[in-house]
N, C-alpha and C positions, 0 to 999 in steps of 0.2 A: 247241436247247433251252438250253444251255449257251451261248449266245449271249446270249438273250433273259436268264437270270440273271446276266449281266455286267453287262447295261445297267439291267435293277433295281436291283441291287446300287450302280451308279455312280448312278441317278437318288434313290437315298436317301441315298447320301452326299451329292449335293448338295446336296436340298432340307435335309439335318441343318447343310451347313454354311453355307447361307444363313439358315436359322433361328439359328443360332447367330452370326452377322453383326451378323443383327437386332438380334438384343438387345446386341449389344457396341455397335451404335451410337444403339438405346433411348437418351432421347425425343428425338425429331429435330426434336421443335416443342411446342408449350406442351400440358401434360397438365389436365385438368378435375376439379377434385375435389369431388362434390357433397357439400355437407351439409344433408343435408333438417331443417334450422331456420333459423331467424332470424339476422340478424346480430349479432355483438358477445355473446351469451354464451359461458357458457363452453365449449361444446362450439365454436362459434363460433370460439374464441379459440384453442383447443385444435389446429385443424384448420391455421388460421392460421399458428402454432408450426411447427407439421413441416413443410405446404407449404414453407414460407421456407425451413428446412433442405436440403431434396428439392429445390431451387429450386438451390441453394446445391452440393447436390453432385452433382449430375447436370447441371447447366449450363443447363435448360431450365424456363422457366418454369411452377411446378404454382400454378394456379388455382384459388382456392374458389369455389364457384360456388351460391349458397343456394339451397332448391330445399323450402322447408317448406309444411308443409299436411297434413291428411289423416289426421292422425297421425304423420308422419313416412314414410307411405308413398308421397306423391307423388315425394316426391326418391329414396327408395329404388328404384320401381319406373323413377321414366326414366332410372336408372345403370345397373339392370341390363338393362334395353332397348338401352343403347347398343352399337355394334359393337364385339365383344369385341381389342380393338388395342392395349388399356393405353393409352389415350389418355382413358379416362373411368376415374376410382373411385369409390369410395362411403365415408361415411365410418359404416363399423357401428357401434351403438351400442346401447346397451340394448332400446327400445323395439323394434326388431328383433327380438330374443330374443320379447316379450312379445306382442308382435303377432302372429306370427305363428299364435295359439292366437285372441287377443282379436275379429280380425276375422275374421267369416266366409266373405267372399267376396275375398280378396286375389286380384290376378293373378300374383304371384309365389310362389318359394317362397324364404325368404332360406337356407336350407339348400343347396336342389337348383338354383337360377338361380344361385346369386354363388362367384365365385372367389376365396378366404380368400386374404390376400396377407400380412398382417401384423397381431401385435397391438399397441398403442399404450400404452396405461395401463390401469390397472383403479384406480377410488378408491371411499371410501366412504359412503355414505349416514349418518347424524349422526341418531340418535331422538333429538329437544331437544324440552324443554317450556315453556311460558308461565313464568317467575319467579315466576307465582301459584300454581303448581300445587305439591300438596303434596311428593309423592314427591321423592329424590335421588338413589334408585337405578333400578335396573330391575327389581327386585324389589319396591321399594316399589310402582313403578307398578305391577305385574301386582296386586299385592294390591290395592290403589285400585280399580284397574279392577275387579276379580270383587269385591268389595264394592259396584261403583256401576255394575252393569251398565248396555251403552249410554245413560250419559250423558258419557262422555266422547268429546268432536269432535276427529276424527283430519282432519286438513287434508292438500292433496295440491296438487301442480302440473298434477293433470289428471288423470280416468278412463283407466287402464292404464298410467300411466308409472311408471317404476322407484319415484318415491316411495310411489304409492300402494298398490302390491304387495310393495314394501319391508313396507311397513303389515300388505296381508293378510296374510303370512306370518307376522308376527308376530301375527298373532290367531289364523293356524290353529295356528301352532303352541303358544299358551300357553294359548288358552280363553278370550281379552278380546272382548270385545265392543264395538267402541266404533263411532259413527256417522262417516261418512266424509264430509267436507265438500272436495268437488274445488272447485279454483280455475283461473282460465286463466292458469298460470303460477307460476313461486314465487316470484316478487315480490309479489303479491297476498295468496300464503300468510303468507308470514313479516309481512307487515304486520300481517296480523290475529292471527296468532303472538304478537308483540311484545306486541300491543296486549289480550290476551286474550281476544280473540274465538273462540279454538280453542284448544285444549289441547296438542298433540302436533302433531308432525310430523317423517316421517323424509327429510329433505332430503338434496339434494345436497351433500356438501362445503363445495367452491367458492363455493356461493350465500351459506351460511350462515354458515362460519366466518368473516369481519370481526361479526357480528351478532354469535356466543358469544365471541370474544375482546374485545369490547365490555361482553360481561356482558348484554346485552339479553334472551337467553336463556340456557336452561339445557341440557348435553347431559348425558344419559343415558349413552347408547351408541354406539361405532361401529359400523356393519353387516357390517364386514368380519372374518376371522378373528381378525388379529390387529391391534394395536394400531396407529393410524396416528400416523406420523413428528411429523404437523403438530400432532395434538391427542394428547399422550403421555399427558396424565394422564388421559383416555378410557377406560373397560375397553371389550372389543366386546360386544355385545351376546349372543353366542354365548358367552361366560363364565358369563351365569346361562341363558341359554333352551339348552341342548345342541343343536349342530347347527345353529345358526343363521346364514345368510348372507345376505348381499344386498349387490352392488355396481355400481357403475355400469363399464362396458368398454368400451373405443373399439377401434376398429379399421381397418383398409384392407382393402377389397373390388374386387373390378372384375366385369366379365359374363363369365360360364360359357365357356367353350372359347377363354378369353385365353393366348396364350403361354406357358409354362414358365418360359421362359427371362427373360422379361419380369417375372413375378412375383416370379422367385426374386432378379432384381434389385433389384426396390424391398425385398424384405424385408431382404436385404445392406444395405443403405444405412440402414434402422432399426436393424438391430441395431448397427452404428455409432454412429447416435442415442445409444442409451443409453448407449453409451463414452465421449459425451462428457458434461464436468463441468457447463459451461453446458446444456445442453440439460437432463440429469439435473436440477438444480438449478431450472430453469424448469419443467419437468413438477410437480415439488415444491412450488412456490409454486399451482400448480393443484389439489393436493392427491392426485394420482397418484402411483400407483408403477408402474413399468414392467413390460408384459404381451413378456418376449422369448416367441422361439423360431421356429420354422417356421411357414409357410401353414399345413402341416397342422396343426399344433397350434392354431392360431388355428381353425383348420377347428372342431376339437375343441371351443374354446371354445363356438364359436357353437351346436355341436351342442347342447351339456349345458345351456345356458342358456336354448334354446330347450325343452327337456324340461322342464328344471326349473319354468319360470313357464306352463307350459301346467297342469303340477297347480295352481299356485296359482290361476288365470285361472278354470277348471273350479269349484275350492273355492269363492271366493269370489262367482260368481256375476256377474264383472264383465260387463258389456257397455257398447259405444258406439253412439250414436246416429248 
């Protein structure tokens, strides 16, 4: 017996210290990192960014690999399909959060299928309105609005995406009612933004700011807590609606029962990321601020966001076709 526990003992030490090899010699050949969208925006661009870094300091070439469609769930669901080796990630992102309530019959669970590796940035969502439109605060608007129930057109980059539950939230929580006009894409939106065809829109950052530092439109608020760096003279929108959030959050995923040791590397190599001043400074012109800390905390994230927009999802009644 005392035998048999030597040779235990010796066969976990080795399998601990060939695991541990492993990841000291993690990635041994080009790593895939899907982003279920298109190319060239900014999530797009965003992926891009850190790949090249992770490229850079791990020696081995990380790959975007676009993979949209579906909502964003065909790319999600064939990362977390793939063999959990750190040799495929995913690049999480709001729509994750939001989907996972939105659609009914998902095959994944982005909670219980994916291994939280790392968080990226968190930025924020921008309420701007037409230049025609009366309001200059956010208060003006909410009074506009309950003086002129649904007739004001809240515009979106699509049914369920961060803008347009950026949106619901804002009406469940102040009592506005306004009619929601989805588009495919927020390029489309902000045209007709511009151009007055719609009233409101709580856009992405990125998309938007060349448009308000142009003056084309008007912002309100930003959706985040506190004020962002890019647009200072901004209040958040959470200064007059109490309690009010909504932002967009990237992240690094890979498939469920991936290495430790492997994950806990790529996070090491992020948190780096942010120490540096070029990187920091590039994130910044995207209009992010830096999401550190651990997998599990990134875990955390995904947890809370996926709760949070499942009330909203439920409230407002969304569904897709």
């Amino acid at each position: 017996m005392l035998r048999f526990v030597r040779y235990a003992c010796a066969a976990i030490s080795t399998l601990a210290f060939a695991s541990a090899a492993f990841a000291i010699d993690y990635p041994t050949r080009p790593v895939k990192w899907v982003v279920p969208y298109t190319p060239a925006g900014t999530t797009d661009v965003l992926a891009r960014l850190v790949a090249q870094y992770l490229t850079e300091k791990l020696g081995q070439q990380f790959v975007v690999e676009n993979k949209a469609g579906g909502g964003n769930n065909i790319g999600t669901e064939y990362a977390l399909r793939a063999a959990p080796d750190g040799y495929t990630m995913l690049l999480v992102n709001p729509a994750n959060g939001i989907n996972q309530t939105l659609y009914k019959n998902l095959n994944f669970n982005i909670v219980t299928d994916m291994q939280p590796v790392a968080g990226l940035v968190r930025s924020p969502n921008v309420m701007e309105v037409t230049n025609s439109f009366p309001a200059k605060t956010v208060q003006e608007f909410i009074d506009y609005c309950k003086a002129n129930p649904g007739k004001i057109n809240m515009a979106s980059s699509g049914t369920g995406t961060s803008v347009h539950m950026s949106g619901e939230l804002f009406m469940m929580m102040t009592g506005c009612k306004m009619t929601h006009i989805p588009y495919k894409g927020a390029g489309p939106a902000l045209t007709d933004l511009i151009g007055g065809q719609v009233h409101v829109l709580f856009d992405n950052m990125p998309s938007s700011i060349g448009h308000i530092r142009a003056g084309a439109i008007r912002p309100l608020g930003v959706t985040t807590v506190d004020r962002s760096p890019a647009l200072p003279n901004v209040p958040p929108v959470g200064d007059t609606v109490k309690g009010y959030e909504a932002s967009a959050w990237f992240g690094i995923g890979m498939p469920k029962g991936t290495p430790r040791e492997i994950v806990d590397k790529i996070n090491a190599a992020i948190q780096e990321m942010f120490k540096d001043p070029k990187m920091r400074d590039r994130l910044a012109d995207l209009g992010g601020v830096p999401l550190p800390g651990t997998a599990d905390d990134f875990g955390n994230v995904v947890k809370s966001e996926v709760e949070k927009w499942a009330k909203v999802v439920k409230a407002s009644g969304a569904k897709v076709e």
